[in-house]
Structures are given as structure tokens and as C-alpha cells.
N, C-alpha and C positions, 0 to 999 in steps of 0.2 A: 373759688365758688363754682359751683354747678350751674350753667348758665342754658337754655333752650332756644334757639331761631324760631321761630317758627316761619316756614317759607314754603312754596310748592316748588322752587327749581332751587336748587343746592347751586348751583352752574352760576346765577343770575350774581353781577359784580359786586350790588350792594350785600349779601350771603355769603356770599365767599370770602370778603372782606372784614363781615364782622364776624366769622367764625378766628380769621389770621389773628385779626387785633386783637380778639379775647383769649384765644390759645397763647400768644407770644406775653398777653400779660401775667401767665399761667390760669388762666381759667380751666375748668372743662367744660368744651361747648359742642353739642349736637343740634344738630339741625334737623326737625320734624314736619315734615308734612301735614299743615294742620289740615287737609282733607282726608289727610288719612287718622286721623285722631279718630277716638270715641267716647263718650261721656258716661263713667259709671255715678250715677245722679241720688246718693242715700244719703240720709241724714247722721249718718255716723262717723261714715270716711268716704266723702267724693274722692273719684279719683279719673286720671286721664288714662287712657289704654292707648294702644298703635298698634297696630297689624296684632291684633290678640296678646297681648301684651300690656299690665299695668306698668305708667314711665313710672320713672324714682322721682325723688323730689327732687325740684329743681330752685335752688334761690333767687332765680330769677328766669324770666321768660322775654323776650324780643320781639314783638309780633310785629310780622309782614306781611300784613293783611293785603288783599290785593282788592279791587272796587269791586270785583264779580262775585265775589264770596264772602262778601261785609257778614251777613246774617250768620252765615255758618263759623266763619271764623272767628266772632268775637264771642261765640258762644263759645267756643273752645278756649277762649281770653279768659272768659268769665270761670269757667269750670278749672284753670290753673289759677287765677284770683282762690275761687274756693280752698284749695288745698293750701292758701299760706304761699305763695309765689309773689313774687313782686313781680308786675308787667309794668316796664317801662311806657310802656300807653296803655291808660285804663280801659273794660272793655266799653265803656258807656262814652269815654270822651273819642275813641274811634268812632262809635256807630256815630255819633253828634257831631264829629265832623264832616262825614260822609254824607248827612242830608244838609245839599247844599241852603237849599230854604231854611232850615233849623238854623245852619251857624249863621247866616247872613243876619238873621232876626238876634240871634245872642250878640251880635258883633255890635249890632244897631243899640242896641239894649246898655252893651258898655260904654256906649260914645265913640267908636271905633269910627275911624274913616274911612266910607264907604262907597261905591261908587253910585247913584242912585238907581235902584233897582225896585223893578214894577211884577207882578206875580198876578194873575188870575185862572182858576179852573175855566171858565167859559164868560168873559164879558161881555154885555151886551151889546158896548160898545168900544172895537181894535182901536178906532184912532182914541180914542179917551185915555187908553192906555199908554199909546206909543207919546200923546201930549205930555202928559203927565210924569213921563222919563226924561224926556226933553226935546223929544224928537231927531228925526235921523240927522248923521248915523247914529245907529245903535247895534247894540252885540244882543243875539239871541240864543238864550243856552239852556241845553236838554242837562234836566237835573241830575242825570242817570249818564251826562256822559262825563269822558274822563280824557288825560294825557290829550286836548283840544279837538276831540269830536265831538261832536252837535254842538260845537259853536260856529254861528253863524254872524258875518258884518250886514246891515243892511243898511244900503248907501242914501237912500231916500224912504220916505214914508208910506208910500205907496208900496215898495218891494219890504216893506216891514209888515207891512197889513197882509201879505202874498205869505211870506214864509212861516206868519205866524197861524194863518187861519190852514194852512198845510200841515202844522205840524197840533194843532189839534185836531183835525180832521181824523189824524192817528191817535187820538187821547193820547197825545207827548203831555208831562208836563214840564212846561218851559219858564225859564226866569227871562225880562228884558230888563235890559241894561246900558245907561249912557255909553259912548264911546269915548275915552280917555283920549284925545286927537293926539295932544301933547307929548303922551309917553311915547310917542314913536315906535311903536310896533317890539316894545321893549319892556320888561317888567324886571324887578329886582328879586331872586330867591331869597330868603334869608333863612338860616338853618338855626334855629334856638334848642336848646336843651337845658333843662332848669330853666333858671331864668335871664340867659343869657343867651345874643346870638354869638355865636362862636366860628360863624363864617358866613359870608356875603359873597353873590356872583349877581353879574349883571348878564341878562340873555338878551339877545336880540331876533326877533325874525328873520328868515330870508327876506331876500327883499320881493316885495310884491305881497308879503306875508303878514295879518296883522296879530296872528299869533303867535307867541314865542317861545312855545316849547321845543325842546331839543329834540323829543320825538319826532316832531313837525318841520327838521330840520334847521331849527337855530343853533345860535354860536352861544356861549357862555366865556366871561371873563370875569377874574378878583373886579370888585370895585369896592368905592369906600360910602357908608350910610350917613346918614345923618345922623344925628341923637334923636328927632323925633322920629326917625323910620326905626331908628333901633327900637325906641321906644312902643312904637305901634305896632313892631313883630312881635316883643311880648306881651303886649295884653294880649293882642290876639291868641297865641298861645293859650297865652291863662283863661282865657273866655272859652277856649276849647275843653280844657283839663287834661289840654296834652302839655308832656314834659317833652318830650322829642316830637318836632314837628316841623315843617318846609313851610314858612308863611310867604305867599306872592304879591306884592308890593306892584304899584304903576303910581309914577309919579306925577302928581298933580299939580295944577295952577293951585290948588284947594290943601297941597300936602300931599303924604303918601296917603292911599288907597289901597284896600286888603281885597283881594281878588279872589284868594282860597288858603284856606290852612290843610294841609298837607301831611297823615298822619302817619302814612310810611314814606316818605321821603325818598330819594334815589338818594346811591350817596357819588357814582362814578362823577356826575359834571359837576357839584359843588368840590370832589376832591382833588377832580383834574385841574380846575378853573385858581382854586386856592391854594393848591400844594399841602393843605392840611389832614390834619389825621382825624376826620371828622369819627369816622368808626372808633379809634381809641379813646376819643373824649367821652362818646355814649357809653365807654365799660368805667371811667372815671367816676361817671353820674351813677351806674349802679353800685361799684365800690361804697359810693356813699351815702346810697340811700336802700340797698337792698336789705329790707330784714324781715324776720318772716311776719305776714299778713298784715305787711305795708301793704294797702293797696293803694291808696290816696294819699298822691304830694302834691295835689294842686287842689284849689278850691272850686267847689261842685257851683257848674255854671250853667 
């Protein structure tokens, strides 16, 4: 098969990994620069161009959308959707995962375990909100950040009322959110593709840290899920209408809890963490489901 990356650093591990995996399984795979893309936009034959340039058709596309360039690059999703490409993430279940208000409200919608979380453009009244989440601590997150920026812990209710009337002061918009005490500054990745998670790592913060992303300087290890965490990585998935996706898991007194769905995924610390060929399993799933102007393998959520 003819297979496309799309990525902006060819260099970046989870890229270079799935170009290895899909060449060794004989594919051909190039890897495009979806900023440098361009949309020839007719009703006859859409087509994708690059550096002046119409691409070939491709049987499938891999989009590695990054959070900075949601808009621009799922329009170039969509504009390979047009030509008959199979995108292993549709361009609508990306952009839907990426407003975190949107998937929280679809999450809520499926019965998903969630952690209680409170939303307002300007309320009248900060403590009514911060009540009604449960009061401190809580976690305060800019909707627009990503890899644990503009997440914030506030320790009492008072310094909740502080950072939240700060960060609208700048028209932020912010989500609040209970703090999970339990999960110990620790959340579980889980990697699904289809409808299967097909590898699990558990991270943990540094210590003093009650975030636990790897960027942020956490650790990651194999660990083993439960049946209903397995179970709650894929609806979530499915409530997304991503087929490949990183669901974030915190474990509750209440069950697990979905913290974010994840629609380009890293693949270095789930691959180091499990010794798995997480890249070869995503050219298995296209193996069997690429054909032309599939767009949709999962149900529109």
C-alpha cells in the first residue's frame, strides 16, 4: 500500500517509527509536511498538492496533527478523506477531540467516568462554582493548553478564586475540576486502536509533581488494567470516533476516570514502557480496514 505521515518533523520518534514499521511491512511510506500541503478544492477531482506539486493517491493517510495547527491540519485530513484516502483518524473525530469542553460533554453524554468538572465564560458567582466541583483542591485547566500547561492545582478555595478570576481577567477559557487525591500524582495511558487497547503504561509524576506527564518529567511503566478500565478506554475512544487514540485514565475511589483522549498519541514512552510494536499494530489496523473512501469505522459521536 501507499501509505502518507503526515507530520511536521520527519526526526520526531513516533515519525520515524512509523515510516520503519510500515516500510519493513513493505508498504510505501512518505512523510508530508501537512503545513506545507495545499488544497486544490473542485467538484470534480479535489486534490492535495505540496511544494507545487499534486501528491498521488495515497490508500491511506496517518495524520500527526499537533494541538497548534488543529484547524489547518484537519483540513488537509479532510481534503485527503475527499480523494478516497482512508485516515486512520477522521478529520472531525480529531478536531472533537481536541475541544476539550466538546469531548468532556460527549464523554458525560455516553455515561463515561468522569471527573467532576465545572465550565463558565464569566459567573457571577467564583465560589458557587468552585462549590459545586467540590471544592479545594481542584485542578484548573486552560482549554487550549496541552502536554500539562495551563494546568493548575489549587490547594484551598480562596487560591481557586485567585487563579481563576486571573485567568479570566485574560479571557482564558478555563475548565475546573475535582482533584483525583487517590491517584497519587499518577494516571494510566492506554493506547486503543479499533477497538482494542493493545498496550497500557502507568506514569507517574516527579515527586512534588501532581502532574504526570513525561514531558513534565515523569516516569512510565507496563502495568496491568482492569476490565473496566479496559472497558472505559474504549468507549471513550468510540465517543471520540477515533480508531487510534491515547485515552488518560486516574484511578478512582468512584472507578477509573477519563482525563483526555489523545488523538495523536506519542508512541516513544508507551513503546519503551511495554517493549511493544505499537507502530506495527497501527499498519495491521490499516491492512484491514484501508479501502478506498472508507472514511468512517467508527460511529459518529
Amino acid at each position: 500500500m501507499k501509505v502518507a505521515i503526515l507530520s511536521r518533523n520527519a526526526k520526531l520518534y513516533s515519525t520515524r517509527r512509523l515510516k520503519e514499521a510500515g516500510e519493513a511491512l513493505g508498504h510505501q511510506v512518505d512523510i508530508i509536511d501537512t503545513m506545507h500541503c495545499y488544497m486544490d478544492i473542485t467538484s470534480s477531482k479535489p486534490m492535495v498538492r505540496f511544494k507545487g506539486e499534486p501528491l498521488p493517491q495515497y490508500d491511506a493517510v496517518i495524520p500527526r496533527i499537533g494541538a497548534s495547527v488543529t484547524f489547518y491540519g484537519t483540513a488537509v485530513v479532510r481534503q485527503f478523506e475527499m480523494t478516497g484516502s482512508f485516515s486512520v483518524n477522521e478529520s472531525v473525530a480529531i478536531s472533537r477531540s481536541r475541544d476539550k469542553l466538546r469531548s468532556m460533554q460527549l464523554l458525560s453524554r455516553k455515561g463515561i467516568g468522569l471527573p467532576r468538572t465545572g465550565f463558565a465564560h464569566s459567573p457571577d458567582n467564583i465560589k458557587d462554582l468552585i462549590r459545586n466541583v467540590g471544592g479545594a483542591p481542584l485542578v484548573i485547566k486552560l482549554l487550549e493548553g496541552t502536554q500539562g500547561i495551563g494546568v493548575v492545582l489549587a490547594e484551598t478555595n480562596k487560591a481557586a478564586e485567585s487563579i481563576i478570576e486571573a485567568f479570566m481577567g485574560i479571557s482564558a477559557n478555563i475548565l475546573v475540576q475535582e482533584f483525583i487525591k487517590e491517584a497519587g500524582g499518577s494516571d494510566i495511558r492506554c493506547f486503543v486502536i479499533g477497538d482494542k487497547v493493545v498496550a497500557a503504561m502507568k506514569r507517574q509524576g516527579k515527586e512534588g509533581e501532581f502532574r504526570s506527564n513525561l514531558h513534565r518529567g515523569g516516569s512510565a511503566e507496563v502495568c496491568r488494567i482492569s476490565k473496566e478500565e479496559r472497558a472505559t478506554a474504549v468507549a471513550a475512544a468510540k465517543a471520540m470516533g477515533l480508531n487510534v487514540c491515547g485515552v488518560d485514565l486516574l484511578r478512582s475511589n468512584r472507578g477509573p476516570v477519563v482525563m483526555e483522549v489523545n488523538s495523536s498519541p506519542g508512541l516513544e514512552g508507551i513503546e519503551s514502557a511495554t517493549q511493544k510494536d505499537v507502530a506495527g499494530m497501527i499498519y495491521q489496523f490499516i491492512e484491514k480496514n484501508a479501502r478506498p473512501n472508507n472514511t468512517r469505522t467508527r460511529g459518529k459521536g
